[in-house]
FINU-341174 format. One record per residue (C-alpha): z, y negated, x; residue in one letter. Coordinates in steps of 0.05 Angstrom, whole numbers, plus 5000, padded with zeros to 4 digits. Example, Ala and Ser with C-alpha at 12.3 -4.5 7.8 and 13.67 -1.06 7.14 Angstrom:
2
515650905246A;514350215273S;
This chain:
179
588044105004X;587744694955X;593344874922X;597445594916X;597545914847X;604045994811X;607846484838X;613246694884X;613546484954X;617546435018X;622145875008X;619745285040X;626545015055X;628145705104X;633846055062X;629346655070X;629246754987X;623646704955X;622446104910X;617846014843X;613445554856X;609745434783X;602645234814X;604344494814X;611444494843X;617344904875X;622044964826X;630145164834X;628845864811X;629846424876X;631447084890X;630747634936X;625147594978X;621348164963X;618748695023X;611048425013X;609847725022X;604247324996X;598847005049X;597446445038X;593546535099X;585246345092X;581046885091X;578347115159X;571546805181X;567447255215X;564647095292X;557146925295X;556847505326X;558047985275X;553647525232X;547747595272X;548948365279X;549748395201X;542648065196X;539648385255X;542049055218X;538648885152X;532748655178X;530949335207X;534049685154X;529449285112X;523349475162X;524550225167X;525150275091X;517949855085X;515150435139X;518850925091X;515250725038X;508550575071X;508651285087X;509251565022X;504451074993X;498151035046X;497651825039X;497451814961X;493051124958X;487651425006X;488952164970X;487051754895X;480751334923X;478152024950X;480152324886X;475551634851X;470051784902X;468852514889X;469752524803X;464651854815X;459852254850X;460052874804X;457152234746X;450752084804X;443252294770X;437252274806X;435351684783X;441251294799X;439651554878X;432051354867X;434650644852X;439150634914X;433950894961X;428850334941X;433349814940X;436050185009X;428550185036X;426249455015X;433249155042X;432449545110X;425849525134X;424149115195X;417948975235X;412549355218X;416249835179X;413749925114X;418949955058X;419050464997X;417750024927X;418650574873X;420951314865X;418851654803X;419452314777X;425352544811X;428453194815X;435553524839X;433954054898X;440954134925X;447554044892X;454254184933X;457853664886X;462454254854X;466154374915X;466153804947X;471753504990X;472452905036X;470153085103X;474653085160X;473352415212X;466652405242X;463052925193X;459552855133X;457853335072X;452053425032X;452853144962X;446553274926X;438353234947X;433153044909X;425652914910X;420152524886X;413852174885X;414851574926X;410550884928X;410450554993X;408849744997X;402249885026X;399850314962X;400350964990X;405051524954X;408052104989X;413952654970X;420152324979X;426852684993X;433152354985X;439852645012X;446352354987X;452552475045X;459152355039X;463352115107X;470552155124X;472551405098X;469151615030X;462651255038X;456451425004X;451251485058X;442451625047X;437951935086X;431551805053X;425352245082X;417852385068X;412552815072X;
């Protein structure tokens, strides 16, 4: 059993003062009982009810502030890595694309296909990297063309054009072609 802090109290004996009572015990002191009366009355428990529509409410407060914020944050994360994906591009050469075609070619080809082994003496033919812009879903923009002499793995050479495309998740896709 707890016990009260000092202070003044109904008087436990019913003379309807109020009595000291000094935190240990009442002592003779009384007077008036004043218009406010201590409680000494425990403080209210609340239902299970209530509890479990306090938790139910913080749990989808929680959840519509995490969609809050996801919404703010997707559109700026996907708005950077396009951001990334275009100032890497405008940093692409020729020769970085020859590389990627051969390696491309040799890691593709099936069957009887015969896969490109080296592309020399390349040169930029089309260039739409100053304006470029992610494309909307399902398109794709020209980034840059370019052409050289390509070796095949059966000896033969041939003009070799290689076309560098964007698509709408920010991919870097080749088209490599010959003549």
């Amino acid at each position: 059993m707890t016990t009260p802090p000092p202070g003044w109290y109904p008087d436990p004996e019913g003379s309807g003062l109020a009595r000291w009572f000094d935190g240990q015990a009442w002592t003779a002191h009384r007077q008036a009982a004043p218009g406010w009366q201590p409680s000494l009355v425990p403080a209210r428990r609340r239902s299970r009810g209530s509890i479990v529509m306090i938790v139910a409410a913080s749990v989808i407060g929680g959840i519509v502030a995490l969609g809050i914020l996801a919404a703010i944050a997707v559109p700026v994360f996907l708005n950077q890595r396009a951001k990334a994906t275009v100032a890497e591009l405008s940093t692409l050469t020729c020769e970085t694309v020859a590389q990627q075609a051969v390696a491309l070619s040799t890691r593709e080809a099936t069957g009887e296909q015969i896969p490109l082994v080296d592309l020399t003496g390349t040169t930029l033919v089309a260039d739409d990297r100053a304006g470029l812009a992610i494309p909307t879903a399902g398109h794709e923009s020209l980034v840059m063309s370019c052409r050289g002499t390509g070796t095949w793995k059966d000896g033969l050479t041939s003009t070799v054009t290689v076309d560098v495309y964007l698509d709408s998740h920010s991919k870097r896709l080749l088209d490599i072609s010959w003549e």
